[in-house]
C-alpha positions as CSV (number, residue, x, y, z in Angstrom):
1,X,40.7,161.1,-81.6
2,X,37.8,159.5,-82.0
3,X,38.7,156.4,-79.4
4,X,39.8,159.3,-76.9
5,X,36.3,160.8,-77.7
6,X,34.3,158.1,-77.0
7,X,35.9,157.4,-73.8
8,X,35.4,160.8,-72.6
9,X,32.4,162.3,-74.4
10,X,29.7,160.6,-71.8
11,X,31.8,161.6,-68.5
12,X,32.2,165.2,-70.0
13,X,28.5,165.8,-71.0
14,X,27.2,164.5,-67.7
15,X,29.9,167.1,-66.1
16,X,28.7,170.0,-68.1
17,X,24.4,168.8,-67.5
18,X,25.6,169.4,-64.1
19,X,27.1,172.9,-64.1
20,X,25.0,174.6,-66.7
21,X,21.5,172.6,-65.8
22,X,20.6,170.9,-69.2
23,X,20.9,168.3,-71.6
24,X,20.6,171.2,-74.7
25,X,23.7,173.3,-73.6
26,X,25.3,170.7,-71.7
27,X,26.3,168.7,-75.0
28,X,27.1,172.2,-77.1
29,X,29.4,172.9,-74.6
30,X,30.8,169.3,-74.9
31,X,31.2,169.3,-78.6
32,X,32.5,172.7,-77.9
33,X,35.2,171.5,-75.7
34,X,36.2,168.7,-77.8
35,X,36.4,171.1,-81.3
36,X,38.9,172.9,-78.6
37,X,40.6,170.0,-77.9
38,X,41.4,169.3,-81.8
39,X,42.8,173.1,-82.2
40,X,44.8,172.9,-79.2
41,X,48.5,172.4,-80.1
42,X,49.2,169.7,-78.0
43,X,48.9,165.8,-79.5
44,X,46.4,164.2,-77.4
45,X,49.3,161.3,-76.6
46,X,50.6,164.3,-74.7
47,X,47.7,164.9,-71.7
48,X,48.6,163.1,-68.7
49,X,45.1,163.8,-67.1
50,X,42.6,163.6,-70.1
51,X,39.7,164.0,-67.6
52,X,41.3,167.4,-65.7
53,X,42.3,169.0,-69.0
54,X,39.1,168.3,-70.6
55,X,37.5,170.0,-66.9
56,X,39.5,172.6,-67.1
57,X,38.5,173.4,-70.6
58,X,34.8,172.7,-70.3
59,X,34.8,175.1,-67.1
60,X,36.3,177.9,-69.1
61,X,33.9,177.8,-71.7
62,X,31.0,177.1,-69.6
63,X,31.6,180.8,-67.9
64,X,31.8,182.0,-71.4
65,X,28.1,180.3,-71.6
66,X,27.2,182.0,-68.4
67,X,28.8,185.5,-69.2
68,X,27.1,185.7,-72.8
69,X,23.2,184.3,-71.0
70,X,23.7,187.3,-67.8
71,X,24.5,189.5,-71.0
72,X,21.8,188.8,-73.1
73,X,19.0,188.6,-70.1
74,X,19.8,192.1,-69.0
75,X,19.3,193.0,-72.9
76,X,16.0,191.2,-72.5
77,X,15.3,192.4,-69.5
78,X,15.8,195.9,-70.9
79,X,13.5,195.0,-74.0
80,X,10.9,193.9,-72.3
81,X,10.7,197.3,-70.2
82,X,10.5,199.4,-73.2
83,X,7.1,200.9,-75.0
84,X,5.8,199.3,-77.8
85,X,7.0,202.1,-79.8
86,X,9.9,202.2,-78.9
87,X,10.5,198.3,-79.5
88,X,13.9,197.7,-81.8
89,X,13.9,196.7,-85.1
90,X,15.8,193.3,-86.5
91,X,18.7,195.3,-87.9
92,X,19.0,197.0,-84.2
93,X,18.7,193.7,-82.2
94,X,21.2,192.7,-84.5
95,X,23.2,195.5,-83.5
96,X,22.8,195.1,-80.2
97,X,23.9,191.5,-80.5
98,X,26.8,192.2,-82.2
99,X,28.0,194.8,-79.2
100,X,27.4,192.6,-76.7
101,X,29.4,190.1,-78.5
102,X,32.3,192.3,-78.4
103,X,31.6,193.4,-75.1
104,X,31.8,190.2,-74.0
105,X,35.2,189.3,-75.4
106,X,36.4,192.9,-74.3
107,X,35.2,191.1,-70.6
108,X,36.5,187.9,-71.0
109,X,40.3,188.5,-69.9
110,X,39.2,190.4,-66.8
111,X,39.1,189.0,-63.7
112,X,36.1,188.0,-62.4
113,X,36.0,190.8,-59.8
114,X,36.5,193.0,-62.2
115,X,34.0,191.8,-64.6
116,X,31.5,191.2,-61.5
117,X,31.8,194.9,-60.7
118,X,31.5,196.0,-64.4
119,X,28.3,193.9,-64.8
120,X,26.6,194.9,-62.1
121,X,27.5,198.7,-61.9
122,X,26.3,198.9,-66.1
123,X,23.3,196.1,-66.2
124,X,21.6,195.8,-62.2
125,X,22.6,199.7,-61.6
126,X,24.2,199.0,-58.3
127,X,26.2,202.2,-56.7
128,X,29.8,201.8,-56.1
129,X,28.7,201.3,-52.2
130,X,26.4,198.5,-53.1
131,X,29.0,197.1,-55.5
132,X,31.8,196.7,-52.8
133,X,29.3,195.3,-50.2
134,X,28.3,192.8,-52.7
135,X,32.0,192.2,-53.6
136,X,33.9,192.4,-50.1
137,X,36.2,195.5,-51.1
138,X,36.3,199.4,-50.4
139,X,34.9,201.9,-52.9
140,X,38.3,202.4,-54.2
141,X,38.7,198.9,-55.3
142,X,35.1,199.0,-56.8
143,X,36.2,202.4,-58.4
144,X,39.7,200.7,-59.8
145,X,37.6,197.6,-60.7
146,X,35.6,200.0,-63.4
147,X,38.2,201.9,-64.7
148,X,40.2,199.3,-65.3
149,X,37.1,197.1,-67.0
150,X,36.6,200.5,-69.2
151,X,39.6,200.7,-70.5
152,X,39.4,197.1,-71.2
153,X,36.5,198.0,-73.6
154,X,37.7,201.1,-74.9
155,X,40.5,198.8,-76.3
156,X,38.3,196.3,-77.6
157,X,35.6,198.5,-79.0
158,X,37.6,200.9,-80.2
């Protein structure tokens, strides 16, 4: 592991400090996707393309990244809109954290239409119409979208 590490590691990081914009996140994600790679149930001896299946993994978990930083700058957002009085304590950031968490893992196994529409019809406020311009589909196919990504959470929150 550790040869296959150090021929990869570099390549990887610099992929990530692409996608994601920095140095920081770039090389959490990497050490991410390697932690991945030792969990995964294939031996390394048995990747044909070490680079595309470290890609592949690095990409998933990069739009994890994404998915949790949209989630927690519309909490932000939605903070910093709020009276000083009626400012959250720790235990209810916490709280709030801790939903959003799950929320995001509830997301996660949508597709990403699905997730788009849930995301911007619950944190930007968009109306179905404005949803299905933004997405290319009818109102019925914004309207599937968010039952389906409801029930999703129901499941998952429930």
């Amino acid at each position: 592991m550790r040869a296959f590490y150090e021929e990869h590691h570099r390549w990887l990081q610099s992929l990530l400090r692409k996608r994601v914009g920095n140095s920081e996140d770039a090389a959490d994600l990497a050490q991410d996707t390697f932690v991945r790679l030792l969990r995964a149930p294939e031996s390394l001896h048995d990747i044909r393309e070490p680079q595309r299946y470290l890609a592949t993994v690095a990409r998933g978990l990069a739009a994890d990244f994404f998915r949790r930083r949209t989630l927690e700058q519309a909490y932000l957002d939605y903070l910093s809109i709020q009276p000083e009085q009626a400012a959250v304590s720790a235990e209810e950031q916490t709280a709030v954290r801790q939903t959003l968490a799950a929320l995001d893992r509830a997301l996660g196994g949508l597709p990403d239409k699905v997730r788009r529409a849930f995301l911007l019809s619950h944190f930007e406020e968009l109306s179905y119409p404005e949803i299905a311009q933004r997405l290319g589909v009818s109102l019925r196919t914004v309207s599937n979208y968010l039952t389906r990504a409801m029930e999703q959470c129901c499941l998952e929150l429930a």
